[in-house]
Each structure stands twice: as C-alpha cells, then as structure tokens.
C-alpha positions, 0 to 999 in steps of 0.5 A, a space after each residue: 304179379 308181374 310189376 310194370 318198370 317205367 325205367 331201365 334195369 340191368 338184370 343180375 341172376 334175373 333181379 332187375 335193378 334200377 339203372 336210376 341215379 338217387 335224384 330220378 329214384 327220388 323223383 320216381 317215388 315222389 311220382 308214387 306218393 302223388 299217383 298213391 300208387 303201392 310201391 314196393 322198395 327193395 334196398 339190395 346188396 349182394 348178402 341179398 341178392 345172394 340169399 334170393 339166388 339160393 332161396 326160390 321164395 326170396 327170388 319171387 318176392 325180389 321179381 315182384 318188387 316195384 323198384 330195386 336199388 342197387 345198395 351195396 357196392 358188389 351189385 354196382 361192381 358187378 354190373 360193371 364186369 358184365 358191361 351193363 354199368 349202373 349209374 350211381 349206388 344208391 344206398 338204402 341209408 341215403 335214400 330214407 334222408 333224401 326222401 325225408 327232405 323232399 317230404 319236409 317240403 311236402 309234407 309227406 306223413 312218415 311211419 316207421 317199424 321196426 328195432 327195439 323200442 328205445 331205437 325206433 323212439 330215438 330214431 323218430 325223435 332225431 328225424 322230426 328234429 331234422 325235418 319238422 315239415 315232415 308229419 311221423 303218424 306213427 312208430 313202433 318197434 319190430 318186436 312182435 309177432 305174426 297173429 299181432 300182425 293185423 294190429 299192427 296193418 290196422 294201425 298203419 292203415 289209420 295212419 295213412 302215411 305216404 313213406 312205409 320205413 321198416 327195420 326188421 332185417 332184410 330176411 323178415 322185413 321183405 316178405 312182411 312187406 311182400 305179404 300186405 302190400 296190399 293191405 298197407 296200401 302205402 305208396 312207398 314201403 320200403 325196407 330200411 335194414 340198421 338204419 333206425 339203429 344209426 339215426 337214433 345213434 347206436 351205431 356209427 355209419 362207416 367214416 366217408 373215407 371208407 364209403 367212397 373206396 367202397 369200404 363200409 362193409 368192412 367198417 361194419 364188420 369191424 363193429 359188428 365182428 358176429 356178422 362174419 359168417 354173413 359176411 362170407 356172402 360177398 367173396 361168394 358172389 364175387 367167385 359166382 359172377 367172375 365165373 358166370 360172366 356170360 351167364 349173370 344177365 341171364 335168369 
C-alpha cells in the first residue's frame, strides 16, 4: 500500500518526511479523525531512520506510513545541508499534547498502549487531569505478547477511540501498529516511544534550554547512560549524509 500524501515532503534516503509545521499537522490529523480516515503516525529521528536504512522490512513500513514527522533535530539538520529545508521540528512528545488540546475541545476518545503498568496508569491519570473534555476509553501496558495480540485489537476495536497512543519502542511498536492497521481501524495511531514514562513523571523531559540548541539527546544520554550504544547512530548518520550529500534525496 502506496499511501496517498495531500502534502509536501522532503525525501531522505527515500523516507518522505512532512515539510508540515506542528499547527498544519495538527490540523491534517484533526481532518483524519473527522473523515475516520486510518492514519498511520510515524514520529522519527535519525536512530529511526537509520535502522530503516539497514533494515529492509523497517524501510517499507516507513514507505507505507501515512504521515512522518521529523522528531529529532538530525532529520531537520539533514534536510537543511541538502537544501530542502523542513519548517519546523515536530517532536512526537509535543505533538501527543497538542493533539490532546484540540481533542478536549472535541472530545476526541483516547487509548493508550504500551509501558509498565504503574507508567501508563500515572500517564492516563495525569492527561485526564490536563484535558478532562478528552474521553481515555482505554490503557493497558505494552507487557504482552504476540498470541495476546487479538485481546488486545478486540479491546481497542470496542473502544472505538479517534487517538491510537502506543509506547513499545520504536522497533515493536511500529510493525505492531504496520501489522493491524487495518484491524484497529483507528484513525490516528501513532507511536508514542518514552513519552508515557514522562507524562506520568518517571522521567524528566530535557530542560528548554537544552531543547532549543538541540541538545536533548544528550540530556537523555546523561539520564539513561545505557542508551549509548544507540546513541552511536546519530555520528553514523552524520558521516553518512556529509558523505552522500548528492545522494540523500535519492532512494
């Protein structure tokens, strides 16, 4: 499935991401919901995008998404050294409270998957508090495995929610989400990554200061020293797009 792009995109190593600023994403998935359109969500930085480049099936879930954001500061980097600019970042984090403050308006229904289960309880409880017009029709931790996986679809598919949040990790809850889409049914879904972790206030978020120079992926390495060796993805891909600058629009 060859989804249809009503937007711009920059293309780096043949990943198409959204040349959208956080107000028109917004706006675009808010369309979604209102059409019940199934809408994929992909929330990358370059770890991500990295991983897809070495790994083929990764690659076609990525070509299949319906929408991808640019979440980490190396994608907006990158599309500016190949002079395609982005316009904004639009993190993953920000994006989940943006969409939840449109959807207490609306009252958009919520269900969230994914994290231990004291983190996505925490995480429910602290977004109903924020944004009470907002209905959360279910949460469940991510702590289950793959013959539980009809329990779980069923449970979403009664649910009936507009917003799909899952927090298993970039590389399970992407192909989980790839895999029943069409079952779900859900017109956003969208991989959430820590963010229930930091909601619910077991992590901290990187300081603004650090988030304005671009800076957060030290702070999280700083917190979570063990994320090193992913973390030698992002000089990786650094390297890789200095040395095919001619070649980064190109699949």
């Amino acid at each position: 499935m060859n989804p249809t792009r009503d937007y711009a995109t920059v293309s780096i190593y043949g990943v198409p991401f959204s040349k959208m600023t956080m107000k028109e994403t917004v706006d675009w998935m808010a369309s979604a919901i209102a059409d019940r359109r199934p809408t994929h969500v992909i929330t990358a930085n370059p770890i991500i995008l990295m991983n897809a480049i070495e790994n083929e099936h990764h690659m076609r879930i990525m070509e299949q998404a319906d929408i991808i954001v640019a979440d980490g500061t190396g994608i907006v980097w990158a599309a500016d050294y190949i002079g395609d600019p982005l316009q904004e970042r639009v993190t993953g984090f920000d994006l989940l409270y943006e969409l939840m403050k449109v959807g207490n308006d609306k009252g958009w229904k919520v269900y969230m998957l994914g994290a231990a289960p004291e983190v996505i309880e925490a995480a429910a409880s602290r977004l109903q508090q924020l944004y009470p017009g907002v209905q959360i029709v279910g949460c469940r931790d991510g702590f289950f495995t793959e013959k539980e996986d009809e329990a779980v679809i069923n449970d979403i598919v009664q649910a009936q929610p507009d917003l799909l949040f899952v927090a298993r990790g970039a590389e399970t809850q992407e192909p989980w989400i790839a895999r029943y889409r069409e079952q779900l049914n859900v017109p956003i879904m969208m991989g959430v990554g820590g963010s229930f972790d930091v909601i619910s206030g077991k992590l901290k978020r990187a300081p603004k200061w650090m988030r304005s120079l671009r800076l957060e992926w030290f702070y999280r390495l700083m917190k979570e020293p063990w994320r090193y060796k992913r973390m030698l993805a992002l000089p990786r891909f650094v390297w890789k797009v200095v040395r095919d600058k001619g070649k980064v629009k190109k699949k």
